[in-house]
C-alpha positions in Angstrom: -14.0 172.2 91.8 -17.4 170.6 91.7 -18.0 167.1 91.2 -20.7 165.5 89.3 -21.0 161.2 89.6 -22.9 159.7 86.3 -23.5 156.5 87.0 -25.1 154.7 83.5 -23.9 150.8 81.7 -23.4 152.7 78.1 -19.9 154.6 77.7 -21.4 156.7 75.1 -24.1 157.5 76.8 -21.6 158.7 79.9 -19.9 161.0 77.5 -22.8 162.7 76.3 -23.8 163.7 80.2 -20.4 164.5 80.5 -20.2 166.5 77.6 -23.4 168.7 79.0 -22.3 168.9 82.1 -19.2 170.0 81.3 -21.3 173.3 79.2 -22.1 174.0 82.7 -19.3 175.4 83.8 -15.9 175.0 83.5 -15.3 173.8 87.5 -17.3 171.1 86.9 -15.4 167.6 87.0 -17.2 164.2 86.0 -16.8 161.3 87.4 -17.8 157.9 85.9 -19.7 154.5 87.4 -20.9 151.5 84.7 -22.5 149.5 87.8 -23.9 150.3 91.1 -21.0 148.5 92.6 -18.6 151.5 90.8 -20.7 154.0 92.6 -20.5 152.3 95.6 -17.3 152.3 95.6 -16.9 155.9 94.7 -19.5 156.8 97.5 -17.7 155.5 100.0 -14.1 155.7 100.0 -13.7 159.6 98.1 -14.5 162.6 97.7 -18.3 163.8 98.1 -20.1 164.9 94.8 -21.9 168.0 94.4 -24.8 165.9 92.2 -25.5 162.6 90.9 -26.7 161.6 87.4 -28.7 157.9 87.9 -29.9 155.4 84.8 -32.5 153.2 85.7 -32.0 149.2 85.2 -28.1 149.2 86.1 -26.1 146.2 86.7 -26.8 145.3 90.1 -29.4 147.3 91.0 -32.7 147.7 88.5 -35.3 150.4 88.3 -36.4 152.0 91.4 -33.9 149.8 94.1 -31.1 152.2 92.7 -32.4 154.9 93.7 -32.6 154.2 97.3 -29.3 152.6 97.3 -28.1 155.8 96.3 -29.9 158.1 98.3 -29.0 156.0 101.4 -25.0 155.7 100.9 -25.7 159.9 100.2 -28.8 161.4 101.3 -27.9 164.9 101.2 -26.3 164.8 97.2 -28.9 165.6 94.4 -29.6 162.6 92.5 -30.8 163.4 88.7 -32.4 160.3 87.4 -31.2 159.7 83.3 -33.3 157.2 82.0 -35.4 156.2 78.9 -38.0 155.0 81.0 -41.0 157.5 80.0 -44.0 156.0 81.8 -45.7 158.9 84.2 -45.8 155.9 87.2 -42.0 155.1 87.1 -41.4 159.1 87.1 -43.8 159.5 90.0 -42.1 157.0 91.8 -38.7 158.6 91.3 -40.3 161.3 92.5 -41.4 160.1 95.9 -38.6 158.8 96.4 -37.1 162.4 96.7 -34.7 163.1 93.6 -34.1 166.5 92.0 -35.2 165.2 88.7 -35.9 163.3 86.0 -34.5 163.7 82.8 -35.5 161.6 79.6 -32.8 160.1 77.3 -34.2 160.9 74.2 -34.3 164.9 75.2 -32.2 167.3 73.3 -29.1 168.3 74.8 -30.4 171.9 75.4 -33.0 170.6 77.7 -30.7 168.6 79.4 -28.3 171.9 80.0 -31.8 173.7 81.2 -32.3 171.1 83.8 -29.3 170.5 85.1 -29.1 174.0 85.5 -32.4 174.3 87.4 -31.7 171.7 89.5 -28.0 172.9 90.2 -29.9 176.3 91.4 -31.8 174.1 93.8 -34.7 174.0 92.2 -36.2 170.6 90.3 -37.0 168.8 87.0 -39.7 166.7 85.7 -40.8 165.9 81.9 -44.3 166.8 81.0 -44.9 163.0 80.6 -45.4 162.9 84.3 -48.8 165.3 84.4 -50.0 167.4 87.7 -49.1 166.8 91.1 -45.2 164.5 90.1 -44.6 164.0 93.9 -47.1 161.7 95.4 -47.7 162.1 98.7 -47.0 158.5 100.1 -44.4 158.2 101.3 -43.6 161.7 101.2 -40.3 162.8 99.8 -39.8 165.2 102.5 -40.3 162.0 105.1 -37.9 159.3 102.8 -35.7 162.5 103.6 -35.2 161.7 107.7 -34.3 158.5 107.1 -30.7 157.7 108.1 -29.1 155.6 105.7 -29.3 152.4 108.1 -33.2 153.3 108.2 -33.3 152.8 104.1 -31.7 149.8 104.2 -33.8 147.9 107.2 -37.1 149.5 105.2 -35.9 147.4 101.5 -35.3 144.3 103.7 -38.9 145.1 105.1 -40.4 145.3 101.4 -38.4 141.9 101.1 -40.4 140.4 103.7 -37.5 139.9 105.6 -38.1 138.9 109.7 -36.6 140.8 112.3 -33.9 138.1 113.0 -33.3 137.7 109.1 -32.2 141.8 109.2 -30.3 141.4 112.1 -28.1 138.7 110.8 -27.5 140.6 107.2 -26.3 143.6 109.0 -24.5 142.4 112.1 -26.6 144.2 114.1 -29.2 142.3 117.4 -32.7 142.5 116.7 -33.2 144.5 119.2 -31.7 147.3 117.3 -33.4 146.1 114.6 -36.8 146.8 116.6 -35.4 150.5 117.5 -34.5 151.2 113.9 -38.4 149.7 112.9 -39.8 151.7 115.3 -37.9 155.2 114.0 -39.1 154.2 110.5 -42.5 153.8 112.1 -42.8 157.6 113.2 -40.4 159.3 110.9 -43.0 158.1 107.7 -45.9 158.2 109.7 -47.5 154.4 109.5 -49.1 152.9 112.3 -48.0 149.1 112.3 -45.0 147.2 110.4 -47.4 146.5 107.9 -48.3 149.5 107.0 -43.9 150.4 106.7 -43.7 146.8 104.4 -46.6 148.3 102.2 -44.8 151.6 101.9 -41.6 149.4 100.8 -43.6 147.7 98.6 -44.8 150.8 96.8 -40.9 151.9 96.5 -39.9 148.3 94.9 -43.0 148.2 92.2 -40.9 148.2 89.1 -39.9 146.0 86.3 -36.4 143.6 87.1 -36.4 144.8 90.7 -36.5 140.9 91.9 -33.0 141.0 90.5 -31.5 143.4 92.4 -28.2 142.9 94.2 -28.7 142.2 97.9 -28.4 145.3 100.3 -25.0 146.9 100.9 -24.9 149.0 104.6 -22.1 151.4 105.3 -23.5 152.9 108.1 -22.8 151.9 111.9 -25.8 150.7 113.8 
């Protein structure tokens, strides 16, 4: 049985992914979240899911932040961004950020299907509105990739301007592993200094709301 997580605040928007998913195929079982703090839960203490179905501006974590808080509690699940959001920057964004695709709300239910089923046969979706080249090349997708999900998390508390001994404290962890986990981030994305990382962070956290985004959740050891 495969397991798709759609994680969106409007129940009958839920039921219309559901309803396409389910078109599908019949193995497919769908799960529902109505907050990040739902899919955090559902990340972390059950089953894995096969893919991942992501509105933008969720209750406790808005625009872009939910993304990465996804992608770092599971890096290796497909995550289908569902959003009414049509600007070509907050697309390009999602992009980089390494999702499977990008699906617009007010799309017809066939494209939907089309997608899904594109992006089920490994391959990827992005609307029109985002023009040439939809994957910008910093960071690179392929690099947010190698990031552990401890990584993703000290890399937002970088973009929050958050000091070594600040990071240390949130995740129970000594600055000194703080430092080692700085200086993977360093060479797994390629920047020189930590300012260079904090810009990069920066760039991932440009987005409407974003200050109100629920503090950091790690799940992963040090």
């Amino acid at each position: 049985m495969l397991r798709a997580l759609i994680v969106d605040d409007h129940p009958l928007f839920r039921e219309a992914l559901a309803f396409v998913i389910s078109r599908l195929s019949d193995d497919f079982s769908c799960v529902e979240a109505e907050s990040m703090e739902q899919a955090t839960n559902l990340l972390t203490s059950g089953s894995p899911f096969d893919v991942i179905l992501l509105d933008l501006g969720l209750p406790g974590a808005s625009g872009l932040a939910g993304i990465l808080s996804i992608r770092g509690l599971a890096p290796s699940t497909p995550v289908v961004v569902v959003s009414a959001v049509e600007d070509a920057d907050t697309i390009r964004r999602a992009a980089c950020f390494g999702v499977s695709g990008y699906i617009l709300k007010s799309s017809h239910s066939s494209v939907m299907h089309a997608a899904l089923a594109r992006i089920l046969a490994g391959d990827t979706h992005f609307p029109q509105e985002a023009g040439e080249g939809v994957a910008p090349s910093y960071p690179r997708a392929a690099e947010l990739e190698t990031l552990t999900p401890r990584q993703m998390t000290v890399l937002r508390l970088l973009g929050e301007a958050k000091s070594n001994k600040q990071i240390a404290y949130e995740l129970s962890i000594s600055q000194e592993t703080v430092k080692i986990h700085i200086s993977a981030i360093l060479r797994k994305l390629g920047a020189s200094s930590r300012a260079q990382a904090v810009m990069m962070a920066h760039q991932m956290r440009e987005f409407p709301r974003l200050n109100d985004t629920a503090p950091a959740r790690d799940v992963s050891s040090a």
